[in-house]
Each structure stands twice: as C-alpha cells, then as structure tokens.
N, C-alpha and C positions, 0 to 999 in steps of 0.2 A: 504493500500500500504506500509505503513509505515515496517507491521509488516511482511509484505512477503519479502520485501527485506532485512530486520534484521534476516528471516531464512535465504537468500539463505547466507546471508554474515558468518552467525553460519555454516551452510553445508559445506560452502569450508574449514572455519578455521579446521573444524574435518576432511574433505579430505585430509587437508593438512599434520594434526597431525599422521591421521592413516595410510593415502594411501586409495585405493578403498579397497572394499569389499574383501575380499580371495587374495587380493595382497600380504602377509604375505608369505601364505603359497603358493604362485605359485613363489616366488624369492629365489630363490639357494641363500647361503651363508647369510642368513639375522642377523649371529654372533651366531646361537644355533652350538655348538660340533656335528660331526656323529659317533653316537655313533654306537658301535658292543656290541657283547654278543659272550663270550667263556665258555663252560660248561665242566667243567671237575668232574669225578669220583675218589676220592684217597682212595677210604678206610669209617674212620667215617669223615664226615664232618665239626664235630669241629673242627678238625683238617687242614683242608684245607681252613678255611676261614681266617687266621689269615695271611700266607705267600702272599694274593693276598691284604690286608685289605687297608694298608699304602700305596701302590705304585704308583709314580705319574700316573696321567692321568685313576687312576680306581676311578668310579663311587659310585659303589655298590658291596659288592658279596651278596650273597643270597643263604644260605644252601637249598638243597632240595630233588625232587625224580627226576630220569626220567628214558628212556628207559626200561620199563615195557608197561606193557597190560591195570592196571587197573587203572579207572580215579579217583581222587581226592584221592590218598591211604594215611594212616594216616602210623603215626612212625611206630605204633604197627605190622600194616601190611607187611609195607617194612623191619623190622625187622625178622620177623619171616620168608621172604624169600619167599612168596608165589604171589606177583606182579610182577615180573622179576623188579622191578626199581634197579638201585643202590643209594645209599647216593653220593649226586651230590654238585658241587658248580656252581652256573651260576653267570659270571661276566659281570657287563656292563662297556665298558668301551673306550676312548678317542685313536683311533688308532693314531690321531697327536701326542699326548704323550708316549704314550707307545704301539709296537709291540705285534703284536701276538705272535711271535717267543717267545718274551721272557716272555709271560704267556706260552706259551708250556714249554718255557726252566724251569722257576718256578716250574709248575706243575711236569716236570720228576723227580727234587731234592726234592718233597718234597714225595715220594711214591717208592716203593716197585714194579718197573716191574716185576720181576720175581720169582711172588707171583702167582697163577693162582688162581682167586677165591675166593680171602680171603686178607686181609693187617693186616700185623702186629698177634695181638691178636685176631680180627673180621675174622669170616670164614664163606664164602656162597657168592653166586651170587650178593646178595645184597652190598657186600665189593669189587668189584670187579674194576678195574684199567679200566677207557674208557676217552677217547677226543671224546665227539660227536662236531660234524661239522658242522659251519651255513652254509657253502657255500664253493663252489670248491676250494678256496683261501685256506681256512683255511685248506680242505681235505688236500690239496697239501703241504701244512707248516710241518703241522702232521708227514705227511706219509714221511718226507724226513728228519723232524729229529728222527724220530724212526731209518730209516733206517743210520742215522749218529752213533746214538746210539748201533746200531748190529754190527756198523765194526769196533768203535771204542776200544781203549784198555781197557778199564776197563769191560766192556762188551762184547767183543766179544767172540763169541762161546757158549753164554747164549741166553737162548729162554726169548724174553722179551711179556708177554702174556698182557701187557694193545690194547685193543680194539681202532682202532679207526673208528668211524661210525656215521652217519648220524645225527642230532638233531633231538628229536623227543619233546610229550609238555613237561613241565619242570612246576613241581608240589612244590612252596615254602614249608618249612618244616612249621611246628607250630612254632608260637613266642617266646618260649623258648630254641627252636635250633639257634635262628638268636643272632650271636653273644655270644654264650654260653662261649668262652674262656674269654670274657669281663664282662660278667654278674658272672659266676660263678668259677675266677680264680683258685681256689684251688683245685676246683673239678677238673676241665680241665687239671692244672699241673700234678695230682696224677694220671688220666687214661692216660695222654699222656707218663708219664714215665714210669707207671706196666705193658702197655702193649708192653713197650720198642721200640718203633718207633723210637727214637733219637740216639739209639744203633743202629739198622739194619740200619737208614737212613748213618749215618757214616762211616759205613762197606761198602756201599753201590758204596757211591758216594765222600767219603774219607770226612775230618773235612771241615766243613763248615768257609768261611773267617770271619777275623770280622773285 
C-alpha cells in the first residue's frame, strides 16, 4: 500500500510539472515564436544570404535550389541549367519581429529586376529573379509591391521581369554554400565585386544609406 500511494503521489507531482499527455502541443501560445519561411531567388546565393543574415526577428537563411522538376539536384546540376531550379535563399523567420514587407522590400534592393534570366555576371534560368509564395498573404505583399515598384519613379516604364509564384520543395545547397560569404570572405569579396553587383545594384536603386 505503502508503495502504491508513493506512485500515485510521484504521478500527480509529474502531472503537475508536465500537464497531461499532448497538452503541450494542443495549447496555443505555450511561449514557442510562429515562425514563416520567405524564399526568394536573386541571382548567386552567396550573395543573398548575407543582407537577410543579421536582421532582427530572422531565424535562419538557408542557401539552396527550388522551382525546378528534379528532386535532390546537386550545384553541379542546377549550375549547368538543366533542372529549371534557380539558386534560392529560404528564410525562417519571426513575423512578431520583423514583416514580410520588409524581406520583400530587402530582397528588391538587393537584385537586379530588370535583368530577365540572368543577375549581374551569372546568365541562365538558373540566375533568375523569383519570390515564390507560402500562402495568399504573402502572394498579395508581393504582387502589390512589384506593382508599387512599376509606377514608381525610379522605375517606371521598365519591364521588371522577377517572377512571382507559388513555393514549391526547396532543396538546401551542400555545406559549403551555407554561409560561404563567412567561411570564405575573400573569395566572396572578389566574385561579388568582378562580377560588379554593387555597381548595377547603385545605379539601380541609387547609394545605399549608412
């Protein structure tokens, strides 16, 4: 008897500590973040993971592949242009903190709209300018500051040819793309300059503040 009511007394003290069974995860707000994921295409992807890296309320980015046909494609492939993916960046990240809008608004300054096919020095489908979409929200962000972007002055009456469409799966790169501008500084400084991005991005969208 002793030892049967020494368990029920252990049973509640752990009921107490944990809650029931799966009560975790059936209670809304139990202090975890809800997190989102925004995928965007700018070109090479070293290059786009560095402007999302720092900023409050982001997670993760994650250089990689998507909107393509073939599953698990390697660099080699999505390189050569033969999987329709393009060089992606998917970000996870804290909508309490930081807006969509303004990973849209990030992403536009850091690319080349009105490049069709190709960013910078990289040319092929695979370089190619896209916002794929997790959900109608996001479609709708997209698609109204593209359309802020066509009527505005510095662009208007230019055809701005970045895609925007749907998510589809989203393929991480290999481990030596994750974080390449931090692993391998000098190399990263030297492609990002010869293939002159920080010129056209300038020209573009005029000197960035500091």
């Amino acid at each position: 008897m002793k030892l049967y009511v020494t368990g029920i007394i252990l049973s509640l003290a752990l009921l107490v500590a944990t809650g029931p069974v799966g009560a975790k995860e059936a209670v809304p707000g139990n202090g975890s973040p809800r997190l989102e994921k925004a995928t965007f295409a700018g070109g090479c992807f070293w290059c786009m993971e560095a402007p999302f890296d720092h900023l409050e309320g982001v997670v993760s980015v994650t250089p990689g592949y998507t909107g393509g046909t073939k599953k698990n494609p390697s660099y080699e492939e999505v390189s050569a242009g033969g999987t329709g993916h393009a060089e992606s960046v998917q970000i996870v990240f804290d909508p309490a903190k930081t807006s969509y809008l303004t990973l849209v608004e990030i992403f536009w300054h850091n690319i080349d709209p009105l490049t069709k096919d190709g960013q910078f020095c990289d040319m092929g489908r695979q370089y190619r300018t896209a916002i794929f979409t997790h959900n109608e929200e996001q479609k709708k962000v997209a698609e109204e500051s593209k359309k802020a972007l066509e009527e505005s002055p510095r662009l208007k009456g230019k055809t701005i040819y970045t895609e925007i469409t749907a998510a589809s799966e989203f393929y991480p790169a290999e481990e030596y793309h994750q974080h390449y501008y931090k692993k391998n500084p000098l190399r990263y400084k030297f492609y990002r300059f010869s293939c002159g991005r920080d010129d056209r991005l300038q020209e573009i969208w005029g000197k960035p503040p500091h």
